[in-house]
C-alpha positions in Angstrom: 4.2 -39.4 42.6 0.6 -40.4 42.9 -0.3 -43.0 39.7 -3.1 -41.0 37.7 -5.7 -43.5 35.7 -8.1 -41.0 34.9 -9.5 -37.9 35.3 -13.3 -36.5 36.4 -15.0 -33.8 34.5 -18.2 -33.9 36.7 -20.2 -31.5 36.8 -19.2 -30.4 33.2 -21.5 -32.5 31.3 -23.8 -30.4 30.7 -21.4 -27.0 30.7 -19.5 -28.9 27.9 -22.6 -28.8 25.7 -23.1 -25.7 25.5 -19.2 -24.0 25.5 -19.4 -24.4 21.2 -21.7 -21.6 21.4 -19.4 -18.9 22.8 -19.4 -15.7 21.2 -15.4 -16.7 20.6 -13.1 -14.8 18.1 -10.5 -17.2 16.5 -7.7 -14.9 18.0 -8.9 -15.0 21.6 -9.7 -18.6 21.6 -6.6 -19.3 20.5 -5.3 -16.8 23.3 -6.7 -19.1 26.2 -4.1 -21.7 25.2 -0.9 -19.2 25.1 -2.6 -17.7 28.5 -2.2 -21.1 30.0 1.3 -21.4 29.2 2.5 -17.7 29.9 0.7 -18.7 33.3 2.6 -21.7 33.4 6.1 -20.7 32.7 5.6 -17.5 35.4 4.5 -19.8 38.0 7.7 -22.3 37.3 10.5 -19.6 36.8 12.9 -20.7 38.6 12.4 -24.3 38.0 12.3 -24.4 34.3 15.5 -22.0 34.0 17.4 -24.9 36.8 16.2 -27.1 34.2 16.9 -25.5 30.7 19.7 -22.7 31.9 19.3 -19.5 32.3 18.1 -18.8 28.9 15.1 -20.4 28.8 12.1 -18.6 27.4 8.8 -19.6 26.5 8.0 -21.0 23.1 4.4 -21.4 21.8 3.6 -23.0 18.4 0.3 -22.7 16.8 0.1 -25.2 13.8 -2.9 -25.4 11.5 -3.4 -28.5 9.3 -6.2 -28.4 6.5 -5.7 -31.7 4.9 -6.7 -33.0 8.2 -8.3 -30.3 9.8 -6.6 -30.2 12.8 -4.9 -27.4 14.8 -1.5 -27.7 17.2 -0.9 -25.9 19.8 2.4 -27.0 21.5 4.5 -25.0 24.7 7.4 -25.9 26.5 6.2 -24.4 29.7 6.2 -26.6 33.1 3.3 -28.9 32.0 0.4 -30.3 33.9 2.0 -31.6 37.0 -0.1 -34.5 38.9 -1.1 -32.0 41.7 -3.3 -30.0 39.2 -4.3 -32.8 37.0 -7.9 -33.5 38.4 -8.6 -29.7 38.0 -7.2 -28.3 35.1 -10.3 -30.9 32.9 -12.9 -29.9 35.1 -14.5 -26.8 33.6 -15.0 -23.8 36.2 -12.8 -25.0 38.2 -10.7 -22.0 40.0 -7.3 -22.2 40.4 -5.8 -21.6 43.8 -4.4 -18.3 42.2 -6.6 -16.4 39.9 -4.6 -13.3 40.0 -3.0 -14.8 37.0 -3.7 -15.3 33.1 -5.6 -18.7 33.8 -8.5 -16.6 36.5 -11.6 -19.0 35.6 -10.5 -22.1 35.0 -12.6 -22.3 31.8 -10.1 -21.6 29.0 -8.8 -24.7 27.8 -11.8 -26.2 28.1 -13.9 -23.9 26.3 -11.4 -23.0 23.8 -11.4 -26.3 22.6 -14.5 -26.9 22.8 -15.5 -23.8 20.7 -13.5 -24.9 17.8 -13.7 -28.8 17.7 -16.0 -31.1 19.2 -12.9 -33.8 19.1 -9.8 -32.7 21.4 -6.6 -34.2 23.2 -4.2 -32.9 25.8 -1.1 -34.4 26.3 1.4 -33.0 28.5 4.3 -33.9 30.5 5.5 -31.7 33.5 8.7 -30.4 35.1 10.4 -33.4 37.4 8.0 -36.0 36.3 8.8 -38.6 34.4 5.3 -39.7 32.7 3.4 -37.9 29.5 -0.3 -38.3 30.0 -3.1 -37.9 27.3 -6.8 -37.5 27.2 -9.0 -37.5 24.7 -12.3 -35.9 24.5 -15.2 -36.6 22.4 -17.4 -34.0 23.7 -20.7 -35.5 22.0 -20.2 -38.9 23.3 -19.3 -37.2 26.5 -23.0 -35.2 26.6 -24.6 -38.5 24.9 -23.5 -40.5 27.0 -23.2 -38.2 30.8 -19.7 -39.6 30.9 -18.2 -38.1 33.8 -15.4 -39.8 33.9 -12.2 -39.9 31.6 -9.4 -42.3 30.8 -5.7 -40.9 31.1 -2.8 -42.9 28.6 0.5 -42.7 30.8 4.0 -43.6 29.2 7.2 -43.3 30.4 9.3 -40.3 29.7 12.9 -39.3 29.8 13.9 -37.4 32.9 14.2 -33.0 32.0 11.1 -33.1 29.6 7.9 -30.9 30.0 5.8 -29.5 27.5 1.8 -29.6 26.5 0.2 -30.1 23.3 -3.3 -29.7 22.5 -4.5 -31.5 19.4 -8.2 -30.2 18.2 -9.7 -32.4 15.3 -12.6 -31.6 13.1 -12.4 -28.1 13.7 -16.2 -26.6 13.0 -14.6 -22.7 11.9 -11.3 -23.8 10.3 -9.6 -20.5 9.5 -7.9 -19.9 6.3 -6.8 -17.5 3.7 -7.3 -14.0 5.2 -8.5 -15.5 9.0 -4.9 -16.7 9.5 -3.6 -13.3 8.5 -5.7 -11.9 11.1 -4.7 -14.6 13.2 -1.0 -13.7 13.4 -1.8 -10.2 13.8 -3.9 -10.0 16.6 -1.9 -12.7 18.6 1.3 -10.7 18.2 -0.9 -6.8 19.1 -2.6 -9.7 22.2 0.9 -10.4 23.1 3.1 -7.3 22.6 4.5 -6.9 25.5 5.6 -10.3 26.2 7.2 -10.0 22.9 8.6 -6.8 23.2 10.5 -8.2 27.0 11.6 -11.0 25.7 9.3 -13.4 27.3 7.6 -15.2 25.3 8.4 -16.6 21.2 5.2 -17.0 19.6 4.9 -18.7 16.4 1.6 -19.6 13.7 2.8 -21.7 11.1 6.3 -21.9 11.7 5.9 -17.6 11.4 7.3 -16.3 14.4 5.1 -13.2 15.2 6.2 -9.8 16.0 4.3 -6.8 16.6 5.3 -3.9 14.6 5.6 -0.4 16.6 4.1 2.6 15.4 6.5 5.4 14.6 5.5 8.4 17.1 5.4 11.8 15.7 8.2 13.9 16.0 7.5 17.5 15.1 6.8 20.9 16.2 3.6 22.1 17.9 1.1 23.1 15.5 1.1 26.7 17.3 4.5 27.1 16.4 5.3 25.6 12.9 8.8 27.0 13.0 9.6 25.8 16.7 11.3 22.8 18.1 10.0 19.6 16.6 8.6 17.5 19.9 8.3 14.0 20.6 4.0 13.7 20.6 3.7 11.0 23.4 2.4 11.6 26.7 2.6 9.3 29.8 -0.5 8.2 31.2 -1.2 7.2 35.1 -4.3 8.1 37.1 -6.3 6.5 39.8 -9.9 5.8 39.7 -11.0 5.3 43.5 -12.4 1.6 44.7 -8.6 0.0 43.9 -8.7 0.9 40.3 -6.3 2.3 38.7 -5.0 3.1 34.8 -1.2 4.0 33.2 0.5 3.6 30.1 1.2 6.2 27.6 -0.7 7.7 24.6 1.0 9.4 21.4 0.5 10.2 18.1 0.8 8.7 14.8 4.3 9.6 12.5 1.3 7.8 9.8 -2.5 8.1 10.0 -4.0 4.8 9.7 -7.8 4.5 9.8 -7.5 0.7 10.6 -4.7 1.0 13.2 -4.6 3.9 15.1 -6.5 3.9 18.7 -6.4 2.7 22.4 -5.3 -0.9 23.4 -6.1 -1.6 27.1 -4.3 -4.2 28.9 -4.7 -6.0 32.5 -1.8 -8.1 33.6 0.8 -7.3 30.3 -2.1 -9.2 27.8 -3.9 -7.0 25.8 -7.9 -7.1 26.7 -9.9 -4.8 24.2 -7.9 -3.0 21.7 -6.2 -5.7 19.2 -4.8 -5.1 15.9 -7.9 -3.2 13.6 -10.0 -3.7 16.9 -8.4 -0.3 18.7 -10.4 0.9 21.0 -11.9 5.0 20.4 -14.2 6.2 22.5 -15.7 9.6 20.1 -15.4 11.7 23.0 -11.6 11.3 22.3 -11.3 9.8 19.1 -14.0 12.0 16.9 -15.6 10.3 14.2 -13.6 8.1 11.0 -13.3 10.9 9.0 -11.0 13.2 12.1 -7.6 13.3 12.7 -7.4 12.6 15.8 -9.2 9.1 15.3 -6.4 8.2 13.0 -3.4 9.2 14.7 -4.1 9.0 18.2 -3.2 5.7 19.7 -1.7 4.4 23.1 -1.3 1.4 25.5 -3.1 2.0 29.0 -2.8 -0.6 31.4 -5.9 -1.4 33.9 -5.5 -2.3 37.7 -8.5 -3.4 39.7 -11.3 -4.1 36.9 -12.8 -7.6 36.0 -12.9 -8.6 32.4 -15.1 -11.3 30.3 -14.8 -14.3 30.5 -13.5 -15.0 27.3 -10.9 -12.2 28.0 -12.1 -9.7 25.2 -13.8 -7.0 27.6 -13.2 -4.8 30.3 -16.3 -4.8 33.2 -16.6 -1.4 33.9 -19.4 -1.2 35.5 -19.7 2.7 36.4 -15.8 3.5 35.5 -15.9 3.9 32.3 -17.0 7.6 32.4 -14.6 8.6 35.1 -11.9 6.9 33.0 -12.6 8.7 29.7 -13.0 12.0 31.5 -9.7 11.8 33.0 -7.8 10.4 29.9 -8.9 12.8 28.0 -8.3 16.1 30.6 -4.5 14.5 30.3 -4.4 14.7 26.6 -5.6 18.2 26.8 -3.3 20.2 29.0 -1.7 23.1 27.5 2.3 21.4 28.3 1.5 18.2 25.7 -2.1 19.2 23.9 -2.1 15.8 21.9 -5.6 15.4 20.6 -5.4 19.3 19.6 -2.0 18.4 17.8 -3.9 15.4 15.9 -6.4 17.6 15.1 -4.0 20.7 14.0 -0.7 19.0 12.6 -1.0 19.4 8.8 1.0 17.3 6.5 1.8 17.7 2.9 2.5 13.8 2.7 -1.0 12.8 3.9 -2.4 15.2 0.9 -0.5 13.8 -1.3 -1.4 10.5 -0.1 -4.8 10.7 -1.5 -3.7 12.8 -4.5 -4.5 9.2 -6.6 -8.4 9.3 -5.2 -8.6 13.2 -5.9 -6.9 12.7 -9.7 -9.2 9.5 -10.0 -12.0 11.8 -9.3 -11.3 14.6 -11.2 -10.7 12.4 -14.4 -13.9 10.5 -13.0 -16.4 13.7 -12.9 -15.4 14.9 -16.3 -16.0 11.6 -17.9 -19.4 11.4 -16.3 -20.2 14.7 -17.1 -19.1 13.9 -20.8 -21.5 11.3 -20.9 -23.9 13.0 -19.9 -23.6 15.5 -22.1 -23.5 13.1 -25.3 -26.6 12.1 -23.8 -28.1 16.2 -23.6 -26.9 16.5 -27.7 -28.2 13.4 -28.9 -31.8 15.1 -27.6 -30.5 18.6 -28.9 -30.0 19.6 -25.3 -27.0 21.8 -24.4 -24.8 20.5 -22.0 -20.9 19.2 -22.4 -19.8 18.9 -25.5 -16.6 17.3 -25.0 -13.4 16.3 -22.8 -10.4 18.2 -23.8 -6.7 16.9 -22.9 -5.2 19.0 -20.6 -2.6 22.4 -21.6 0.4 21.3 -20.7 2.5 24.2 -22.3 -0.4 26.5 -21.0 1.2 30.0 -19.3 -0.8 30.1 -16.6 1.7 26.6 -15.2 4.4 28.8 -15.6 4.6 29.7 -11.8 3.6 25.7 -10.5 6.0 23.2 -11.4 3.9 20.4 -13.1 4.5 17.7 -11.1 2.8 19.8 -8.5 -0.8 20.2 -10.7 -2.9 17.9 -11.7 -6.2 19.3 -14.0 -8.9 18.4 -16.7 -10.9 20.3 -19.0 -14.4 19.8 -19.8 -17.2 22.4 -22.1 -20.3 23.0 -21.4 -23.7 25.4 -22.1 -24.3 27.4 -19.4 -27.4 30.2 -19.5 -27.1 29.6 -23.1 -23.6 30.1 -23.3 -20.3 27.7 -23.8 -18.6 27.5 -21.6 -14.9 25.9 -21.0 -13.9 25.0 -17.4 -10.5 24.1 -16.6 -10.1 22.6 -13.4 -6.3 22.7 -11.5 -5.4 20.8 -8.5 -2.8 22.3 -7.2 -0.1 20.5 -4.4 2.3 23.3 -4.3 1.5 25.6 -1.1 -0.5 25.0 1.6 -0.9 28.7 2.6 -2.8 29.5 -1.2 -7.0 30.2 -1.0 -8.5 26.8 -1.1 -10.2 28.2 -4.1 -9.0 30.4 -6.7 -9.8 31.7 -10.5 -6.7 31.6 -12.2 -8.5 33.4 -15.4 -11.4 35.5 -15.7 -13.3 35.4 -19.0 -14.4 39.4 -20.1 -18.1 39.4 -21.3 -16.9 40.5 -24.4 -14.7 37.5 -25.3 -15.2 35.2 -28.8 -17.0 32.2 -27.5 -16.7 29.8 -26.3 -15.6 31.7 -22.8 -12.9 29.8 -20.5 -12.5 29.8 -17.2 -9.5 28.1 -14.8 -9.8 27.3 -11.4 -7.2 26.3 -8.8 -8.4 24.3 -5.8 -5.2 24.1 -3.6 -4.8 20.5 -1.7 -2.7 21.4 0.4 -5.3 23.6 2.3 -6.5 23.5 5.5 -9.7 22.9 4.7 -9.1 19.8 2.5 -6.8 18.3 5.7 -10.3 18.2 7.5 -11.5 15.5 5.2 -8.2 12.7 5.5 -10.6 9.8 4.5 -11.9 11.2 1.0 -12.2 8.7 -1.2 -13.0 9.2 -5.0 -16.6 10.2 -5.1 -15.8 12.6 -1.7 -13.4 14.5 -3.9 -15.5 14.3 -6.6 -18.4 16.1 -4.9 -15.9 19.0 -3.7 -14.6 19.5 -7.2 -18.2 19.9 -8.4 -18.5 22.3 -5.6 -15.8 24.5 -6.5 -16.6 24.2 -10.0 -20.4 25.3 -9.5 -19.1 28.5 -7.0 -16.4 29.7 -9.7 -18.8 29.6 -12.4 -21.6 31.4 -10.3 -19.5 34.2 -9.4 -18.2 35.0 -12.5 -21.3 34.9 -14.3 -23.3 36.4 -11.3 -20.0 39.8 -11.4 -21.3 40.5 -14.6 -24.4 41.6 -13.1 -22.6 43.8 -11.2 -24.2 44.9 -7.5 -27.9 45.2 -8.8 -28.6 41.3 -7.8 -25.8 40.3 -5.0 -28.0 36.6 -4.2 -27.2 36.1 -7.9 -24.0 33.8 -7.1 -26.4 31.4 -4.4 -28.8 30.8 -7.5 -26.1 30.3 -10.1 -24.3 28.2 -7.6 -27.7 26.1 -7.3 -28.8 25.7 -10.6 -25.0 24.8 -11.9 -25.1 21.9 -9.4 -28.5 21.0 -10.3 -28.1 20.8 -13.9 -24.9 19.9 -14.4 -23.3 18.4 -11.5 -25.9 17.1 -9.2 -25.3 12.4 -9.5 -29.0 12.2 -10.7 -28.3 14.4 -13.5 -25.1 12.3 -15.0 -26.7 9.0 -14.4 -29.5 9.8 -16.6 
């Protein structure tokens, strides 16, 4: 075993300078490092399970350190043997076999580099019995041209091999909600390594795992009553020039705005795709506020394509297209329609999921519009005049059960006239008209005249609109409100002026409804 004193880094002088600036995410720096020792424990199987048994698996530890602001990361993979030594410091240099994890020979080096300008590697390899370390100090290095590096040998006992890579006055220490994200994009990076057994992966002393979405399991949404169906679809096509793509896509048991989508791998790591990072292309996905953006998501695994050099994009050149147009003809065939089934498939859980945001709203509106109204008598307008609790013991609940209805009451001047508008939200049926006047005031009636409205929740139409937060619902509620009111004031005209409900509907809105309005 050839003695090894020190190591050259020529010609990375200058390449060293400038590898802080990388447009780096914490998560995929930290990646190049587990890359290096996935690459590392494939390339030594058999060795390191003659060593350790038969079962050996690959353990990377991330440690971060604030007191000192340092970050660990330590493997038990095969080490740097003395054969690579020379190359594995100098940056850019190619390994013999780049069809592996480590293709560039750029990502320790400009891992480290990104996150501290102060750095040591010191590793021990499989049937050696010497631990090396080297230290960088990467602005003396530039400062200097040092091209040249000293190597500390000691002595080791026989069996050992493992890395560790020490970075010191880290410039972006992470912290709070970074190392959150941290853990979760390493363990969506590193899924399937995970998921085979393969690799332990810990941050912190946390060992990560990556938490599988629940498919959907139920029945087309052309035949409600019919066999429920496991929504997941295998994926494989070929895209010509040695490309090729396969995995699966399926559908969210739970919409998730944040983690639904596409994650594309290229040799079992995860490329573009991680964690709240998902990858959806519109002309699959929709927009934010669809279905199918929400519960649509997959793993499709790319043969034949380059990717960045700091691993966190695919090069598709002119593929893309071709790849999108024939991912998306899969999910559209009539045997396993998935996106139509994202789009179609109606739950009364996701309703009632935002039933908080539609109640906050309806409370919300009515408050605002009492304000407003305090505001309108003070100047001897008419307008509100108050809030009223809601009638719990009222017999128009009689067929709704109330945990099923939700409503708020609010008066107002309309035309001259008071008015009282009851509003109901109703979660009880999903086949009732989205919206519907539960009672009918008579012209002749003592005032002031009330009116109730149901808007039912449950109704297609509000299942268009999963991301609704507060003031959404709150501009649908004023909708409804405005259109009820119109029409019944506008059927006392009878058929003489049939554009009478548009210009109630209008000035409703305008006057009473519209956010200008309330905020003065």
């Amino acid at each position: 075993m050839a003695k090894v004193s020190s190591v050259n880094i020529r010609p990375g002088v200058n390449v060293l300078s400038v590898l802080p600036h990388l447009n780096y995410k914490a998560w995929f720096a930290l990646a190049e490092f587990v890359d290096n020792a996935i690459q590392s424990s494939i390339d030594n199987k058999k060795k390191l399970r003659d060593t350790d048994g038969a079962g050996y698996r690959l353990r990377v530890d991330i440690d971060f350190n604030p007191a000192e602001a340092t970050i660990t990361i330590t493997d038990n993979a095969a080490g740097i043997a003395t054969s690579d030594y020379q190359r594995a410091f100098r940056p850019a240099e190619i390994p013999p076999d780049a069809s592996g994890l480590s293709e560039f020979g750029m990502g320790m080096k400009s891992a480290a580099c990104w996150f501290a300008p102060n750095w040591s590697v010191r590793s021990s390899a499989l049937g050696e019995r010497v631990e090396r370390t080297v230290f960088f100090d990467i602005d003396q290095i530039v400062t200097d041209s040092i091209e040249e590096l000293n190597v500390i040998s000691t002595e080791v006992a026989e069996g050992k091999h493992y890395t560790e890579i020490r970075l010191e006055r880290i410039r972006r220490f992470p912290r709070g909600k970074t190392i959150s994200k941290i853990k979760e994009h390493l363990a969506s990076i590193y899924r399937v390594y995970l998921r085979e057994g393969l690799l332990e992966l810990s941050v912190d002393g946390e060992k990560l795992v990556y938490e599988e979405p629940t498919i959907l399991t139920a029945p087309s949404f052309r035949d409600p009553d019919g066999p429920a169906i496991e929504w997941k679809k295998d994926i494989k096509f070929d895209l010509g020039d040695g490309k090729s793509a396969h995995g699966f896509v399926a559908i969210r048991e739970t919409a998730s705005t944040k983690l639904a989508g596409l994650a594309l791998f290229r040799r079992k790591r995860l490329i573009l795709g991680s964690a709240d990072e998902a990858y959806r292309p519109e002309d699959i996905f929709g927009r934010s506020n669809t279905y199918p953006y929400q519960r649509l998501f997959g793993e499709i695994h790319l043969k034949g394509f380059f990717v960045s050099h700091t691993k966190d994009g695919v090069k598709w050149e002119e593929s893309e297209d071709e790849f999108l147009r024939k991912l998306r003809k899969e999910l559209s065939l009539e045997e396993l329609p998935l996106i139509q089934q994202a789009r179609e498939h109606r739950t009364k859980s996701g309703a009632k999921a935002t039933r908080k945001d539609a109640v906050d709203a309806l409370r919300t509106t009515a408050d605002s519009l009492n304000k407003k109204t305090i505001a309108a008598n003070d100047r001897g307008e008419p307008g509100v005049t108050e809030l009223s609790e809601p009638h719990a013991d009222s017999e128009e609940l009689n067929d709704i059960r109330a945990e099923d209805l939700e409503e708020a009451e609010l008066r107002l001047q309309f035309r001259s006239e008071p008015w009282i508008v009851r509003i109901e939200l109703s979660y009880a049926d999903d086949s009732a008209e989205w919206l519907a006047i539960r009672d009918r005031p008579s012209i002749t009636d003592p005032e002031p005249r009330e009116i109730v409205i149901r808007i039912a929740m449950l109704h297609p139409f509000m299942s268009q609109f999963p991301t609704l937060d507060s003031e959404g619902f709150s501009a649908v509620l004023k909708l409804a409100a405005a259109m009820a009111l119109a029409e019944v004031a506008a059927t006392e005209l009878a058929d003489r002026n049939p554009y009478a409900i548009r210009r109630f509907t209008n000035e409703i809105l305008k006057t009473h409804m519209s956010k200008r309005v309330i905020d003065e």
